[in-house]
Short mmCIF file of the C-alpha atoms (twelve columns), coordinates in Angstrom:
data_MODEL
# 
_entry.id   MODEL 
# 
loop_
_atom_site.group_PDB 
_atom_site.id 
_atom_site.type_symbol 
_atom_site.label_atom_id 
_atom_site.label_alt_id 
_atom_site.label_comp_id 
_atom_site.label_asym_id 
_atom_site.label_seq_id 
_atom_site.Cartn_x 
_atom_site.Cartn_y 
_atom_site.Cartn_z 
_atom_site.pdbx_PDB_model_num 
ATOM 1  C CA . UNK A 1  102.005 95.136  85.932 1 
ATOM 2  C CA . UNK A 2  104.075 95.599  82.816 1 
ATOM 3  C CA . UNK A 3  103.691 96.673  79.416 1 
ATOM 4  C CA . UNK A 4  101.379 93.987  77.120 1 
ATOM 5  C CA . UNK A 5  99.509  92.807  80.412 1 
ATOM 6  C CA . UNK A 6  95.565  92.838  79.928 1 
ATOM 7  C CA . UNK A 7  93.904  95.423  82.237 1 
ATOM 8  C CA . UNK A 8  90.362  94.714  83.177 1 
ATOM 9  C CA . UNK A 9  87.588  95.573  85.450 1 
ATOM 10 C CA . UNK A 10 84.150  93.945  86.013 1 
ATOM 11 C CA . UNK A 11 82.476  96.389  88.393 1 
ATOM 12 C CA . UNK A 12 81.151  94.589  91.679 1 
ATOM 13 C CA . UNK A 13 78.301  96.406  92.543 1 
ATOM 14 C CA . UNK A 14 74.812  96.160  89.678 1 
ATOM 15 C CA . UNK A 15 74.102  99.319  88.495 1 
ATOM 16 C CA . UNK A 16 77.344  101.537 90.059 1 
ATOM 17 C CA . UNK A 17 79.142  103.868 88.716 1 
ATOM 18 C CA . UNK A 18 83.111  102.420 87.948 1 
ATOM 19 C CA . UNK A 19 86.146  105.063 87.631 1 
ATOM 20 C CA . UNK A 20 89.130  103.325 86.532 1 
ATOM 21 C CA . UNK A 21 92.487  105.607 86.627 1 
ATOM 22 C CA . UNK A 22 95.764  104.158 86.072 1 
ATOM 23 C CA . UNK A 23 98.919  104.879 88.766 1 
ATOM 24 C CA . UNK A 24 101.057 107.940 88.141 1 
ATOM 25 C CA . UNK A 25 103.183 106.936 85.013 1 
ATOM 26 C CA . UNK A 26 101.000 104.229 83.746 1 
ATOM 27 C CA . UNK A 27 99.161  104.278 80.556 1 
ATOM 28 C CA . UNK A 28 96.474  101.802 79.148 1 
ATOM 29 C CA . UNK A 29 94.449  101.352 75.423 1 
ATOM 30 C CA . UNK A 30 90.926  100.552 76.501 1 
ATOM 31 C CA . UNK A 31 89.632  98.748  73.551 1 
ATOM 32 C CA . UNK A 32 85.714  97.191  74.881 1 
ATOM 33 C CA . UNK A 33 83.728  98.832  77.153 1 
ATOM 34 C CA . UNK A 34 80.857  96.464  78.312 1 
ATOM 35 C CA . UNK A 35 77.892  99.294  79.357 1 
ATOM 36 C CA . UNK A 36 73.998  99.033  79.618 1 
ATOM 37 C CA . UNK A 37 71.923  102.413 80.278 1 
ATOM 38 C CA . UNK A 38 74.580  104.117 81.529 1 
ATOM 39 C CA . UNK A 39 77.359  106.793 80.179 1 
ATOM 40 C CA . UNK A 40 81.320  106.182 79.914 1 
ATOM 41 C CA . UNK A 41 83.367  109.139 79.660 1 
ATOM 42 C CA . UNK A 42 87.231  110.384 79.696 1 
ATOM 43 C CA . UNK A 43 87.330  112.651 82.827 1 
ATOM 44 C CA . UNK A 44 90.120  114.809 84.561 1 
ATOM 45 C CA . UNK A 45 88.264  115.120 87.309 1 
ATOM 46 C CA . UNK A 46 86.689  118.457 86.605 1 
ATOM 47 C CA . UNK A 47 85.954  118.182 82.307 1 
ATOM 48 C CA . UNK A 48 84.027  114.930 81.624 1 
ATOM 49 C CA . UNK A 49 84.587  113.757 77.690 1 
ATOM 50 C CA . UNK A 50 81.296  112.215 76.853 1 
ATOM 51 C CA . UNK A 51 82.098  109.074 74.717 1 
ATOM 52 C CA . UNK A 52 78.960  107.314 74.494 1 
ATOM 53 C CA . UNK A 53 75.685  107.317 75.857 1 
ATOM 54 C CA . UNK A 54 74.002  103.498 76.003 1 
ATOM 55 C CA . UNK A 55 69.969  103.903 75.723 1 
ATOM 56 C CA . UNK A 56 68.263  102.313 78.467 1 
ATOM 57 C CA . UNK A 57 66.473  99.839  76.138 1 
ATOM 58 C CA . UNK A 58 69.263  98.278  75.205 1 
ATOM 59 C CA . UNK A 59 69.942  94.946  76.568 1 
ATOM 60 C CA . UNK A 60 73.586  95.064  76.102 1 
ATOM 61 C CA . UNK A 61 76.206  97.668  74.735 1 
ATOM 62 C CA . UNK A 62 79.805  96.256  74.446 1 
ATOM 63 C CA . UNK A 63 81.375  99.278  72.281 1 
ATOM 64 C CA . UNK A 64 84.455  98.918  70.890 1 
ATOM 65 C CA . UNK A 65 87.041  101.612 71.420 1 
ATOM 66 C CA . UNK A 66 90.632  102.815 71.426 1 
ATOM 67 C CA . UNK A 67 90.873  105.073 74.458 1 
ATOM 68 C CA . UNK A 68 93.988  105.916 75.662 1 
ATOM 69 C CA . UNK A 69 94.300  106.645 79.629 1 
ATOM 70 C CA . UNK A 70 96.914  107.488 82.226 1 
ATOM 71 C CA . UNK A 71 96.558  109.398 85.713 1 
ATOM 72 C CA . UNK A 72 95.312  112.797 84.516 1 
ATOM 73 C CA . UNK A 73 93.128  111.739 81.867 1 
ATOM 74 C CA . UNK A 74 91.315  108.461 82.919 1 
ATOM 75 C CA . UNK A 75 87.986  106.333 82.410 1 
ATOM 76 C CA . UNK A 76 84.609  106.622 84.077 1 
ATOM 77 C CA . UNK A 77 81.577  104.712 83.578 1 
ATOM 78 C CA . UNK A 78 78.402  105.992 85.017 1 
ATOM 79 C CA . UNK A 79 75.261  104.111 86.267 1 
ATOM 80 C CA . UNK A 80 74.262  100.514 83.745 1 
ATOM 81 C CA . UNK A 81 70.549  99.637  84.297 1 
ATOM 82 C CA . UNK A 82 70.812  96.741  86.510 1 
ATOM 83 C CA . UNK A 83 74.424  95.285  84.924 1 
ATOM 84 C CA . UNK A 84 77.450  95.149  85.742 1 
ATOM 85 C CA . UNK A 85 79.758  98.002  84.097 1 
ATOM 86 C CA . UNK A 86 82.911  96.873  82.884 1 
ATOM 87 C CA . UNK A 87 85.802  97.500  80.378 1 
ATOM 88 C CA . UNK A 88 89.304  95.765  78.983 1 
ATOM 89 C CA . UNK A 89 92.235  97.037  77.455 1 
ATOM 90 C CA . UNK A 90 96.519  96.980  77.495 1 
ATOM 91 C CA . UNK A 91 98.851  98.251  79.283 1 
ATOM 92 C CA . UNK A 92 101.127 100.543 77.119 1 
ATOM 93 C CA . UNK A 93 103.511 102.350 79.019 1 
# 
């Protein structure tokens, strides 16, 4: 991939948790994270960021962010009430 391509992710699995980090060197501008019930969080690996928290009533949360990820800093959505977790965003580096 190259800089300006659209990164995406639509989690396979209902209701699983999705960690999306980008190869050593990459760096992508999530912009819509698609979540329902469920948390979504920058994470090292050790320090989670909390972002958002999506109540479980909710029938849908698509929030719209500008989250900027590479390798040591990266994106992770926890557990989405029966959906599908998923996110978008560009590659910028």
């Amino acid at each position: 991939m190259v800089v300006g391509d659209v990164v995406n992710q639509l989690n396979p699995v209902v209701s699983a948790t999705l960690t999306f980090q980008p190869a050593a060197g990459v760096e992508v501008m999530v912009s819509t994270i698609g979540v329902v019930g469920g948390i979504f969080y920058l994470t090292n690996g050790v320090n989670n960021g909390y972002l958002s928290v999506a109540s479980s009533g909710q029938t849908a949360t698509s929030v719209n962010v500008k989250m900027f990820i590479n390798n040591t800093n990266y994106l992770h959505i926890a557990l989405s009430g029966g959906y599908y977790n998923n996110f978008t965003g560009l590659q910028i580096k």
